[in-house]
C-alpha positions, 0 to 999 in steps of 0.5 A: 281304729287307732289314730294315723299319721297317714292313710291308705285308700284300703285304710279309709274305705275298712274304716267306713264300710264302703270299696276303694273305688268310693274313696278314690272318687272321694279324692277327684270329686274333692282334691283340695280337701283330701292332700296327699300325705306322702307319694309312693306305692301305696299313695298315703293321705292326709290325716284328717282324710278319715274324718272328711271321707266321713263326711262326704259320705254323709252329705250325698247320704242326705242327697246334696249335689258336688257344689252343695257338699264342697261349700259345707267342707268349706267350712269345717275343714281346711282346704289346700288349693294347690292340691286341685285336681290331681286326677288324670281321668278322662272325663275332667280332660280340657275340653276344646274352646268352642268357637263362635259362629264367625269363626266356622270355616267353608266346609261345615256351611257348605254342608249345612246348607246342602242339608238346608236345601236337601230338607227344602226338596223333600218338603216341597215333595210332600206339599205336591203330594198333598196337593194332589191327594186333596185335588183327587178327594175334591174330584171324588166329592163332587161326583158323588155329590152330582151322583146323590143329587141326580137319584133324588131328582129322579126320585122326586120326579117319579114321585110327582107323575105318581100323584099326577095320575093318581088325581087324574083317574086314568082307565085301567091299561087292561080296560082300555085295551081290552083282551086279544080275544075282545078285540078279535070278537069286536072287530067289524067284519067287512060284508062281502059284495055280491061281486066278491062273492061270486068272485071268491066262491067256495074259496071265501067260504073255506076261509071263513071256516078256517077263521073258526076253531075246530068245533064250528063254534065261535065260543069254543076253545081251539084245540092243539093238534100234534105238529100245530103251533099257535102264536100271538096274533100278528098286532100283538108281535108287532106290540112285543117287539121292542123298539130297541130291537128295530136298532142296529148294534148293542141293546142297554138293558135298564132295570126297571120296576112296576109300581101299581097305584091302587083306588077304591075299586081295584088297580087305577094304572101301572107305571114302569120306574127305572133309571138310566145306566150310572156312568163310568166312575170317575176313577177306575178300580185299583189294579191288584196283581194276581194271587199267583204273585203276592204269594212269591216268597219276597226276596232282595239280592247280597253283593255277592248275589245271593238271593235272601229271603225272610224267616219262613219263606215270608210272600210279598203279601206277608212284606208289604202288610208288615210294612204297613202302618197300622190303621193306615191307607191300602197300598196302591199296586202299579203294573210296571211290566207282565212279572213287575209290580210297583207297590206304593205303601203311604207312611203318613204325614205325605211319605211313601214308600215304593217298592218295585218286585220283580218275578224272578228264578233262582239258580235253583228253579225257584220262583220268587218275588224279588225286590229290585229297587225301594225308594222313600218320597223319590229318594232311592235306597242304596243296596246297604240301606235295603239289606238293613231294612230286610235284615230288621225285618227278619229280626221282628219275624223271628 
């Protein structure tokens, strides 16, 4: 390119390959070093501008910061301080003074210190919750813990009246008691009095028949006769009857098991274990509201009053496991009314959510479950807040 006695922006940036965007930047970044040649439309520069647009170009080739390259411009080309920043653009605008903290007024640390205070609240609510989930584990552990401690009691306790009987060789239950029909043969029958028997006659004589089974022999079987029926002996009744069945009210049936402790020859006793009825948890069972419910399409209402729901006519089922982080605690269902639920999700580090949904009808007939109110650790959200959370909500499940 011949030698000039002035440039253009176009001049310099055909004659090093690159755009005129570069070459003015050039200029800003480097004002002292790029003189204007002479004002007008085209600016023209400086003759040397060729060789230190060049060079510019250059050093940030071989990576050096502004600093870096206007120190090695320094010294190899002359430099014109009353030429200093001539760019009007935005980013070297002068730049408000900042004051030090003295000098801040009464509006900004009022507002500081409702956010300290602000912080302060939420902090102290999230303690509280902490100290209440930690109360409520402590309950559960000692309960279970005088739970576990009570079966193996119990256990050990069986184990101890096993070996007890065991060493002691008791007689057989059978053996001592003997059969029904034993006892009925052993049983000493009382010898009638001349007097008795001249009082009772042939009547004591049809008695004793009686008492015999038809066959006429002791030994033989009785014999069923259409329209008979033969119960248990009277004693063994009285035996049957439970003494549970003698009180008034309700029976509490325990399950029980027979444990039959065995010896070299044959059954030694039999022995009845069981357990009295567990108590009531210490905690009830969390209250879950039904099917019919969790499957309503989750809805909120616009300012307008329009009823908007998500993508798919998504259930409260669907919204709540969305909502839930992953891998974290069951939402907690709270019965505010006979169509209102309040679900509690926790978000973790002692933050929850809260929704109350609410069974409404649609101008149009439709059921559905509307979200009437959300809050945040007892902070509520604004109808604005809540449309933008349903609004993401509807981006993610689209």
């Amino acid at each position: 390119m011949p030698p000039h006695t002035s440039y253009t922006h176009r001049d310099l940036a055909q004659a090093l390959g690159v755009s005129e965007t570069t070459i003015k930047s050039y200029r800003a970044k480097f004002p002292a070093f790029l003189p204007v040649a002479r004002l007008g439309k085209p600016v023209r520069l400086h003759p040397e501008s060729l060789d230190i647009c060049r060079r510019i170009r250059d050093l940030f080739a071989d990576g050096m910061s502004i600093a870096q390259a206007t120190a090695a411009l320094r010294t190899e080309f002359k430099e014109f301080p009353q030429n200093r920043r001539l760019s009007t653009a935005k980013g070297f605008a002068p730049r408000p003074p900042v004051l030090p903290p003295e000098t801040e007024d009464g509006q900004t640390l009022s507002a500081r210190l409702d956010a300290l205070a602000q912080a302060q609240d939420q902090t102290r609510l999230r303690m509280e919750q902490l100290e209440r989930e930690l109360r409520n584990l402590a309950t559960l552990e000692a309960a279970s813990k005088s739970l576990v401690a009570e079966l193996v009691e119990e256990f050990r306790a069986a184990r101890r009246d096993a070996g007890r009987q065991a060493a002691q060789g008791p007689v057989p239950l059978a053996a001592a008691q003997g059969t029904p029909g034993q006892r009925q043969q052993d049983a000493p029958s009382p010898s009638p009095s001349p007097g008795d028997s001249a009082a009772t006659g042939p009547a004591a004589n049809s008695g004793a028949e009686a008492d015999l089974p038809p066959g006429g022999r002791p030994g033989a079987k009785p014999v069923s006769t259409p329209g008979e029926h033969h119960g248990p002996p009277a004693e063994h009744a009285a035996e049957a009857k439970s003494p549970a069945q003698d009180q008034d009210g309700p029976t509490v049936l325990t399950a029980r098991k027979i444990v039959t402790l065995h010896g070299p020859a044959g059954p030694v006793a039999s022995y009845s274990l069981g357990r009295e009825p567990s108590p009531p948890p210490p905690f009830p069972e969390p209250e879950a509201p039904p099917a019919a419910f969790l499957d309503l399409p989750a809805v909120i209402r616009s300012g307008r009053g329009d009823f908007l729901g998500l993508p798919g006519g998504q259930s409260v089922r669907r919204l709540v496991h969305v909502l839930r982080p992953e891998g974290g605690p069951a939402p907690a269902w709270i019965q505010e009314g006979p169509d209102a639920w309040t679900c509690a999700i926790p978000l973790g580090r002692a933050q929850t959510r809260e929704m109350l949904f609410e069974r409404t009808t649609t101008p149009r007939g439709n059921l559905v479950g509307h979200i009437r109110r959300m809050r945040i650790n007892e902070v509520e959200a604004t109808p604005e807040q809540l449309q933008e959370i349903f609004r993401q909500l509807r981006d993610q499940l689209t």
